[in-house]
C-alpha positions as CSV (number, residue, x, y, z in Angstrom):
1,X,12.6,-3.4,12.2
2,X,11.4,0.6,12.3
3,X,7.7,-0.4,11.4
4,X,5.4,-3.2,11.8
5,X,1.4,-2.8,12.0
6,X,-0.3,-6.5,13.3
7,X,-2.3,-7.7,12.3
8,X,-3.3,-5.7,9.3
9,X,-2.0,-3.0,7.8
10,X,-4.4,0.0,9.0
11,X,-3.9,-1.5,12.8
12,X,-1.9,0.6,15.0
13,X,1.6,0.2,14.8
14,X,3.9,-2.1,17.0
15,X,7.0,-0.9,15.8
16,X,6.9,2.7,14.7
17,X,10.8,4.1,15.4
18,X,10.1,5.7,11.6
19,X,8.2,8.0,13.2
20,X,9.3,8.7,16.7
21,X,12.7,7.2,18.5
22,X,10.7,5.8,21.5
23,X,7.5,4.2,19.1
24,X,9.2,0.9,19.2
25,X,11.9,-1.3,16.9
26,X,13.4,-4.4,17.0
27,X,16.8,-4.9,16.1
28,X,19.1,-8.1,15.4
29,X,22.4,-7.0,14.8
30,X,26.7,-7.8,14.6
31,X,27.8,-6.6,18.0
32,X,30.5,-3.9,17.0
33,X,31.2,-2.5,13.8
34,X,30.1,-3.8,10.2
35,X,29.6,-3.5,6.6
36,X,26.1,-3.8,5.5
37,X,24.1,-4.9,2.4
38,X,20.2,-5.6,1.6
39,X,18.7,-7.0,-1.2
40,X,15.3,-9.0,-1.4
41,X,16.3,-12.6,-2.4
42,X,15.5,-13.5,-6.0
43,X,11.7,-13.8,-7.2
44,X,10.3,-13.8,-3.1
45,X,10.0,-10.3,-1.6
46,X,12.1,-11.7,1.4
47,X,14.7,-9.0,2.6
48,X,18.4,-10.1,3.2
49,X,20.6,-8.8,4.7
50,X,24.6,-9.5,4.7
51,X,26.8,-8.0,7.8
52,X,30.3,-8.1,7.2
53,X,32.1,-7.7,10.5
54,X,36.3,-8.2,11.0
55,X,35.8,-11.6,12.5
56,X,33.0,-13.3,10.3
57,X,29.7,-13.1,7.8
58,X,26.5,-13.7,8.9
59,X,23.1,-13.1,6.9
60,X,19.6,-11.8,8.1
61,X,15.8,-13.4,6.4
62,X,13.3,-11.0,7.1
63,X,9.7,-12.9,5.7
64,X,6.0,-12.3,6.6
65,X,5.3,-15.8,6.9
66,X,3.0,-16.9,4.3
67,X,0.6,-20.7,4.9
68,X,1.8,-23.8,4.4
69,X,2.8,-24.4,1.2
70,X,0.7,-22.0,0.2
71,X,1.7,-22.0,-4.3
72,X,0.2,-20.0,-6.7
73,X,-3.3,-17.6,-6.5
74,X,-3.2,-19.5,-3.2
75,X,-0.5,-16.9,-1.9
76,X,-1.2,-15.5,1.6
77,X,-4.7,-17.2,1.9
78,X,-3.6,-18.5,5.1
79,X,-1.2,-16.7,6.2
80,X,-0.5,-17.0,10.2
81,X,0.7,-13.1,10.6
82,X,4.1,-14.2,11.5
83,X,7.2,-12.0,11.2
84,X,9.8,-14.8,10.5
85,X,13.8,-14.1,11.0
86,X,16.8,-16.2,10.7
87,X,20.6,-15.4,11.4
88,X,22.7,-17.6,9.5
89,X,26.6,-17.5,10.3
90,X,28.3,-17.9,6.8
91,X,32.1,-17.7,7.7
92,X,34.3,-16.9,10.9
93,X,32.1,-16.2,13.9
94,X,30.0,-13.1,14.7
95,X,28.8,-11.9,18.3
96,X,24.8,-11.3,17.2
97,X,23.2,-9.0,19.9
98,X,19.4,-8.4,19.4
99,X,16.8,-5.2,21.4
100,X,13.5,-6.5,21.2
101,X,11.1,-3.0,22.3
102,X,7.5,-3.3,21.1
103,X,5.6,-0.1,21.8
104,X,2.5,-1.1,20.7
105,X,-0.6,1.0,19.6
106,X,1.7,3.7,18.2
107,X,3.5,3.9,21.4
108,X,1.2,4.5,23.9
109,X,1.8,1.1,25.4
110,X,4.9,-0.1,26.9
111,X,3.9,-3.8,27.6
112,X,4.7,-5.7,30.7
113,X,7.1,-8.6,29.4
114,X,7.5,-12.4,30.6
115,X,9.7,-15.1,29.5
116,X,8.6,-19.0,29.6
117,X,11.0,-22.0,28.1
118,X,12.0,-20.3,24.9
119,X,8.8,-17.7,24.4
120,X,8.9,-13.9,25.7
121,X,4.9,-12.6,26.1
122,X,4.7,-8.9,25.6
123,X,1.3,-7.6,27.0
124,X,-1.1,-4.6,27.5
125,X,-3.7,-2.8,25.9
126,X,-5.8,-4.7,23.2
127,X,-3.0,-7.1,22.2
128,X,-0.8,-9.3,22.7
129,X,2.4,-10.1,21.5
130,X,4.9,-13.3,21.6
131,X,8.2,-14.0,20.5
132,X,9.9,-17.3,19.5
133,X,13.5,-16.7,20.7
134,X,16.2,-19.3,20.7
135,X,18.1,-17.3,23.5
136,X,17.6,-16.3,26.8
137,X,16.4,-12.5,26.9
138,X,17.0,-10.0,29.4
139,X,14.0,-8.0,30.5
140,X,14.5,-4.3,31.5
141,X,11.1,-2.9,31.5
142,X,9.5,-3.3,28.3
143,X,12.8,-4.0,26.6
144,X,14.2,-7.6,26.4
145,X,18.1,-8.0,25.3
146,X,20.0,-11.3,24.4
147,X,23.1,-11.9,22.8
148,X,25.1,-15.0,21.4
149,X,27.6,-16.3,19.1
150,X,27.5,-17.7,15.7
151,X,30.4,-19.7,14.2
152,X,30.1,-20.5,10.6
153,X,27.2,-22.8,9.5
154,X,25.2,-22.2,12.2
155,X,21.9,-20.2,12.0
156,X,19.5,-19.6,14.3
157,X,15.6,-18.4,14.2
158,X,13.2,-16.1,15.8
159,X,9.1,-15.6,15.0
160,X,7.1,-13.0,16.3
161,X,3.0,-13.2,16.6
162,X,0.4,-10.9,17.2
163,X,-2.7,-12.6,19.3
164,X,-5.8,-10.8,21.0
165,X,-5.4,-10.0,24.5
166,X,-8.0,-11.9,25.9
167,X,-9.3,-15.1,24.8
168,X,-7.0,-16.8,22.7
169,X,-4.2,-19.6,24.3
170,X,-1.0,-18.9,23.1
171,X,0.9,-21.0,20.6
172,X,3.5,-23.4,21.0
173,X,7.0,-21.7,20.4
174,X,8.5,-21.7,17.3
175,X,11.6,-23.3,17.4
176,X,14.4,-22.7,15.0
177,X,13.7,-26.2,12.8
178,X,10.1,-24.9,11.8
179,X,11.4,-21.5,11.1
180,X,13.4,-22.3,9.0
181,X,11.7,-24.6,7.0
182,X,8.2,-21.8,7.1
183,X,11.3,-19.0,5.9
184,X,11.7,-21.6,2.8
185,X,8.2,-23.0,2.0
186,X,7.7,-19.0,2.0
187,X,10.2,-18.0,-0.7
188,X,8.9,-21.2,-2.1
189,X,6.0,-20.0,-2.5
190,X,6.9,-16.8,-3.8
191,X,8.6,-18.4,-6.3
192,X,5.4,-20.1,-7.6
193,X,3.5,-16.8,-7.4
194,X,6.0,-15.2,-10.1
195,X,6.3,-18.2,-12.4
196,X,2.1,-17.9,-13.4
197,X,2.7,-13.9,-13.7
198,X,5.1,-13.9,-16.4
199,X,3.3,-12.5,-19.4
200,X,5.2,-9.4,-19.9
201,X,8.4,-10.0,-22.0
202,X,9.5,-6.0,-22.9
203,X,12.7,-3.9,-21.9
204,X,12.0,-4.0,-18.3
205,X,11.0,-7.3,-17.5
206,X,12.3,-7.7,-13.9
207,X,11.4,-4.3,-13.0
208,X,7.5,-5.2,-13.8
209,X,7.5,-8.6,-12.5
210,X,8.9,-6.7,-9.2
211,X,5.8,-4.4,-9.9
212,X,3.6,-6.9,-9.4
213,X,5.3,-9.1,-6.4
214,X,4.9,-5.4,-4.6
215,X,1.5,-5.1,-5.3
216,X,0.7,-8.7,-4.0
217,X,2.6,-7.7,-0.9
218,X,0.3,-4.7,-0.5
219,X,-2.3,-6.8,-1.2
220,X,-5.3,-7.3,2.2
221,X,-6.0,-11.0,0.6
222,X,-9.3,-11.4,2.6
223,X,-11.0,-9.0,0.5
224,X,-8.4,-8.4,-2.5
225,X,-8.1,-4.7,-1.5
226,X,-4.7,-2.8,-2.4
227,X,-3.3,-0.4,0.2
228,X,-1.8,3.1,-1.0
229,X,1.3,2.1,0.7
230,X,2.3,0.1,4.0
231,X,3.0,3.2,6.0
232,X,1.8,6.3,7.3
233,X,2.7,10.2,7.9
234,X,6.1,10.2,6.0
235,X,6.0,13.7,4.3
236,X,5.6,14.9,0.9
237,X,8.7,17.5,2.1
238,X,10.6,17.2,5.6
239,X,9.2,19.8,8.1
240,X,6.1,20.3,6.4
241,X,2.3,19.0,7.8
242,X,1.4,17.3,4.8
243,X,1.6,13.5,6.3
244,X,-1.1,11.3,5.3
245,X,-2.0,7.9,6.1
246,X,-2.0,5.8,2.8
247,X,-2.6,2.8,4.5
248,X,-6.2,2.4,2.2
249,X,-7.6,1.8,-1.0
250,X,-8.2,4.8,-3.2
251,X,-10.5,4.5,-6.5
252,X,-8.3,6.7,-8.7
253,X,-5.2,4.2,-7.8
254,X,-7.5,1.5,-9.1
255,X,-6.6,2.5,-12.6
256,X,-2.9,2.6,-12.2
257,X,-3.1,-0.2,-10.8
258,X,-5.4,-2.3,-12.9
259,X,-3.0,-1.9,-15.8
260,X,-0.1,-2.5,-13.5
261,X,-1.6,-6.3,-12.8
262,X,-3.0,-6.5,-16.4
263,X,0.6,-6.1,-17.7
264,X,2.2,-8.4,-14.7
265,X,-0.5,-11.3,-16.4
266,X,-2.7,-10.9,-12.7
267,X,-6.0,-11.6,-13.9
268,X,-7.1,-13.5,-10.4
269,X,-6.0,-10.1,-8.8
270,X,-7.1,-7.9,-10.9
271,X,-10.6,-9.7,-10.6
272,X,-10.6,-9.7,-7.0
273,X,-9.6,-6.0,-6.5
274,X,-12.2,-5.4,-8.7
275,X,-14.7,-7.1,-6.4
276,X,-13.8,-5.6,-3.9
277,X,-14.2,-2.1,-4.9
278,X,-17.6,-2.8,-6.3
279,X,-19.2,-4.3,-2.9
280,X,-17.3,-1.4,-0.8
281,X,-19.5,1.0,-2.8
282,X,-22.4,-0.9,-3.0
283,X,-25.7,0.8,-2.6
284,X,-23.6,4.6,-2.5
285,X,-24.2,5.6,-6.3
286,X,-27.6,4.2,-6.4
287,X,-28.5,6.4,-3.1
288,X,-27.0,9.5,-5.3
289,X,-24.4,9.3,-2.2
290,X,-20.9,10.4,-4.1
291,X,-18.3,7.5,-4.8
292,X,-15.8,7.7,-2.1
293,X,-12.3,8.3,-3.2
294,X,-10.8,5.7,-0.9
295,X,-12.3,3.0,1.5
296,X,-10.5,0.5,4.2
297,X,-9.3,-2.4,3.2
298,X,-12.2,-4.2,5.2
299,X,-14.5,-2.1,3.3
300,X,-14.7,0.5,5.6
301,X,-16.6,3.5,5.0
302,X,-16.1,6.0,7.6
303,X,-12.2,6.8,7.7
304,X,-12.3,9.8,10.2
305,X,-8.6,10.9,10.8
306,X,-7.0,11.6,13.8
307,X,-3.7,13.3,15.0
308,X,-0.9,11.2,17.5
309,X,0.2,14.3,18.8
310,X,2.7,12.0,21.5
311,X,4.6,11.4,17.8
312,X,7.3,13.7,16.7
313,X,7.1,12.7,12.8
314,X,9.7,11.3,10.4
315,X,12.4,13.7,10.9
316,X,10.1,16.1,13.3
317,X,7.8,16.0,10.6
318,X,4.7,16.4,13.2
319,X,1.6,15.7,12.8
320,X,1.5,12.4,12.7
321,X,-2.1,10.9,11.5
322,X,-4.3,8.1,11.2
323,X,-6.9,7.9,9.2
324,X,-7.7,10.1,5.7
325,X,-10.5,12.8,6.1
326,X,-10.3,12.9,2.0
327,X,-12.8,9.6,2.3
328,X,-15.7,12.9,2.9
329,X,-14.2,14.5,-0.3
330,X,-16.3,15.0,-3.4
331,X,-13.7,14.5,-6.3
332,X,-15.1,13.5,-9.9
333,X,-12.3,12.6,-11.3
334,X,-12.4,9.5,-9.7
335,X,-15.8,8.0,-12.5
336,X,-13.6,8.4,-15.9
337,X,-10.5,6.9,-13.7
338,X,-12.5,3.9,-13.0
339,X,-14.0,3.0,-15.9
340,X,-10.9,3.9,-18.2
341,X,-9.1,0.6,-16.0
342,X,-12.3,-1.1,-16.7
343,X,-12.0,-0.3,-20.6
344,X,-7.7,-0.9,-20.6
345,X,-8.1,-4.6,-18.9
346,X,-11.1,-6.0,-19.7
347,X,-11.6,-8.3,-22.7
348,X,-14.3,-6.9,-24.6
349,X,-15.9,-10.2,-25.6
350,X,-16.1,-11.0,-22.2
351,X,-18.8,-10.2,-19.6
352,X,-18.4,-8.3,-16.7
353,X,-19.9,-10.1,-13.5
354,X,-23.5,-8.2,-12.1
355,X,-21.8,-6.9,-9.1
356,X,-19.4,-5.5,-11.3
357,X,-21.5,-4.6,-14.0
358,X,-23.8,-2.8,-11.9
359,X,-21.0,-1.0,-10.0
360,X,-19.4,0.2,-13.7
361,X,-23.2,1.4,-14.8
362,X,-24.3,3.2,-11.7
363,X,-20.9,5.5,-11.9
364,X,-21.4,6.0,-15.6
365,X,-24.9,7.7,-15.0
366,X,-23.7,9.5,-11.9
367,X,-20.3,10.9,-13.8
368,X,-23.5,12.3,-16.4
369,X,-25.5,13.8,-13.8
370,X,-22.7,15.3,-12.1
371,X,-20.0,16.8,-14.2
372,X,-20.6,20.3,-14.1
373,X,-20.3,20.2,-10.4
374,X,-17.2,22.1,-8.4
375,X,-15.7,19.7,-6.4
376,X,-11.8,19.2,-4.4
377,X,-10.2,17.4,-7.4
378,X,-7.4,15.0,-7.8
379,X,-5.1,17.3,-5.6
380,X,-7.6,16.7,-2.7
381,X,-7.9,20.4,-2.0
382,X,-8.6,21.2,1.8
383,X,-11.2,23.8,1.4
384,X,-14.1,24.9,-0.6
385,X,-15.2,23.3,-3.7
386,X,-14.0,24.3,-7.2
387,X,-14.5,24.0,-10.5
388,X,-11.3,22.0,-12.1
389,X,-10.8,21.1,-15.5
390,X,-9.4,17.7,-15.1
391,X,-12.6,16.3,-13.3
392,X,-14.9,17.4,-15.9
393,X,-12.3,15.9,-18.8
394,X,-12.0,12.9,-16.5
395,X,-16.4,12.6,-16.4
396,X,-16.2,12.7,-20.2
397,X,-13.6,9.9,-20.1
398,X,-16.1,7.7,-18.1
399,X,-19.1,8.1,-20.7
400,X,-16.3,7.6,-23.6
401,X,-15.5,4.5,-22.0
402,X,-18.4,3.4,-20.8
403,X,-19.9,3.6,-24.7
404,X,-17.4,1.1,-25.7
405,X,-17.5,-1.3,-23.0
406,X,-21.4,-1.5,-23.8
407,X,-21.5,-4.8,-25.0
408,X,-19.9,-6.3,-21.8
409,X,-21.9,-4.3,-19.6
410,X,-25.2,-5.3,-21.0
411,X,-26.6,-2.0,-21.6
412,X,-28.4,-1.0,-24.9
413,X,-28.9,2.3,-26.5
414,X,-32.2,3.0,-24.5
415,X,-30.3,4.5,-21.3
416,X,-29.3,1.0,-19.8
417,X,-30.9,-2.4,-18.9
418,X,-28.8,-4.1,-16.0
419,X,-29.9,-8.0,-16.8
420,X,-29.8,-10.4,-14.0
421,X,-27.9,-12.2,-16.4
422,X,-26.1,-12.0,-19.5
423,X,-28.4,-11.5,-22.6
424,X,-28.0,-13.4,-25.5
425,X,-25.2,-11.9,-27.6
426,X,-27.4,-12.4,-31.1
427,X,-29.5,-9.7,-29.5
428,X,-27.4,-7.4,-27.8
429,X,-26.5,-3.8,-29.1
């Protein structure tokens, strides 16, 4: 386990060995040579792992534990934060050895470690962490070690938690029965979440319904925002300095991904993603404030980067970063982009709600006033404003689109009227 950001996925990392050999890992491994396979297990995205060794099998769950039988939309509405993982022994024996090394905070901290009647507490800095362990750990430092050995049709189970470092009691330890039967109410639920988003029946079938199971795992379900991608600062090329963080929400993804969920049959998602974008800009385009390319997945506004200069990079690939200074961008592009996913997924004899509504209607008439302005276009240009074709074809795309979708944004042919509520259709233009 290289990376791991608890407990959301803009917080600093815990494990972050992709990006520097001391950042932190956690590894649960055959002791001595072995052949190794991954796959995710069928329908859940629940990682497996298969070491072959000379003397015996065993397989590895990896799982983000979601609630308690948690089916359906309902996916990850309650989910603890929990990294679940189970060893299970399926023939001969194999002598499992496991390095548990949080480095929390991207490293900075090397927590002081204590071990209680089958929990290890990991602490310093602004959190705290504690493991579920069915073997007694070694402490060296900031390092715990254990080993054991698995004969066939055994398994055994560990869960690891992220808390505050002040205030909160811990929890009771895990033991191996409930992680095991969490791991499976898990997939479980999974399962449930793939059976209702079904409705695309072309060439690639499992390759879309994958699509989607990926972006409900990228999913922050508090607010229904969708991250870039889970990680940080791996580069466009090795050795260069373009590493990014694209742990946020960008507008212009919005279209992709809007059709993405409209063909995976996610209408709740697409909804809530929706939402969300709409109340993270709220009162922006009606200040004449530009539309921010990208926002946290809380909501957040101001996304100020930073370099971790104590980081060496994927690969040496230095800087390392947090944060996006592109939030400050001006990039018009981003109007036609939003309201061409409104016009590909939205029924048309449907009505948009008024938070969305007034969102769509506020970025039409600023992609009007603005067009003809220079600006750092989709390539997010680090420099001085310029006139690019793409945006201005991209604020044409937006008026286009906004034309059609008319009807379900309750405007008329006089400018717009924005209607607390739906007008009668008999009347509507």
């Amino acid at each position: 386990m290289d990376w791991l950001c608890l407990p959301r996925f803009d917080s600093p990392a815990v494990f972050g060995r992709l990006l520097d050999e001391e950042a932190g890992h956690w590894t649960i491994r055959p002791h001595g040579p072995s052949e190794v396979t991954r796959r995710y297990v069928p329908e859940p995205l629940v990682l497996e792992t298969t070491f072959r060794t000379p003397s015996g099998t065993m397989v590895l769950l990896d799982a983000l534990a979601m609630g308690h039988r948690e089916r359906g939309h309902a996916l990850g509405a309650s989910s603890p934060g929990v990294l679940l993982r189970q060893i299970t022994c399926t023939s001969g024996s194999v002598e499992v050895e496991t390095r548990f090394a949080p480095r929390p905070e991207f490293g900075l901290v090397h927590p002081v470690m204590s071990s209680v009647r089958g929990r290890l507490s990991a602490y310093g800095g602004a959190q705290r962490l504690v493991l579920s362990a069915p073997l007694a750990l070694r402490i060296d430092r900031s390092t715990a070690h254990g080993e054991t050995v698995l004969r066939a049709g055994r398994r055994i189970g560990f869960a690891l938690s992220s808390l505050p470092a002040w205030g909160e009691a811990e929890p009771e330890p895990w033991r191996s029965g409930r992680i095991h039967r969490r791991l499976h109410d898990t997939i479980k639920g999974w399962r449930s979440w793939t059976r209702i988003h079904q409705g695309y029946q072309g060439r690639w079938k499992e390759q879309v319904a994958h699509s989607g199971r990926v972006l409900q795992a990228l999913t922050f379900t508090p607010t229904g925002a969708i991250v870039a991608a889970a990680t940080t600062s791996l580069p466009e090329s090795i050795g260069t300095d373009r590493n990014w963080d694209y742990r946020y929400t960008w507008v212009r993804d919005a279209s992709f991904t809007l059709q993405a969920l409209s063909t995976s049959a996610c209408e709740k998602e697409k909804a809530a993603y929706f939402e969300f974008l709409a109340q993270a800009a709220a009162t922006q385009l009606e200040r004449g404030v530009d539309l921010q390319v990208m926002y946290g997945i809380g909501g957040e506004r101001d996304l100020s980067e930073r370099t971790l200069p104590h980081l060496s990079g994927w690969r040496g690939s230095a800087p390392v970063r947090t944060g996006n200074d592109a939030w400050r961008q001006h990039q018009l592009d981003v109007y036609g982009e939003l309201l061409d996913a409104a016009h590909q997924t939205h029924p048309r004899t449907e009505w948009f709600d008024q938070p969305t509504r007034r969102f769509l209607l506020q970025a039409t008439e600023t992609a009007a006033r603005r067009w003809n302005e220079p600006d750092q276009g989709i390539w997010e240009l680090r420099g001085p404003s310029r006139h690019f074709l793409y945006s201005k074809l991209m604020c044409w795309v937006a008026l286009d689109r906004a034309i059609d979708l008319a009807p379900a944004l309750g405007a008329t042919t006089e400018r717009h009227v924005l209607a607390a509520h739906p007008p009668d259709h008999s009347n509507s233009h």
